[in-house]
Structure formats: structure tokens, C-alpha cells
Phi, psi and omega in degrees: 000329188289318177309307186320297157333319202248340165294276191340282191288348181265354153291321179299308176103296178185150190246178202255299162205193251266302182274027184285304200279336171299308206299325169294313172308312150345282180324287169326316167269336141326317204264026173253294157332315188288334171272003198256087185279329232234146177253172186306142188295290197304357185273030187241331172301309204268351175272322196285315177278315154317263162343297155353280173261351153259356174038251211245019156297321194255089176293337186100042198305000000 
């Protein structure tokens, strides 16, 4: 997650102030969301143990 970041800002080079460089990070990380299709390998494990140990506090949201 950080490399998108940090390829963003050393293309850029240098911003004029603080919220030039929020507003790129922003951009970015929007457009990381927007690619982010796929759930975790691991969250049908890690649900099963939810559901385990908090029982009907953990619904399988």
C-alpha cells in the first residue's frame, strides 16, 4: 500500500504546500480502492474463528 504512495510522490517531485501533497495521496489512494476487487486468502479462516469465539455477537457480516 505505501509503494503507490511513495512511486506518487517521487514522480511528482516536490509540491508548492502541505495540502498539494495531501490532495495527491488522497487521488491515490481513491484510485487503490477503486482497484481493489479481491478479499483476503485468509478471511473465510479467520471468520470461522470469529463466529467460534464471539458466537452470535459475530453474525458473518
Amino acid at each position: 500500500m505505501n509503494s503507490p504512495h511513495r512511486r506518487a510522490a517521487r514522480t511528482r517531485g516536490h509540491f508548492p504546500n502541505d495540502d498539494a501533497a495531501l490532495k495527491l495521496l488522497h487521488v491515490v489512494l481513491n484510485h487503490q480502492n477503486a482497484d481493489w476487487k479481491s478479499t483476503s486468502r485468509e478471511w473465510f479462516e479467520a471468520r470461522t474463528q470469529f463466529a467460534i469465539i464471539f458466537g452470535e455477537r459475530f453474525m458473518g457480516r
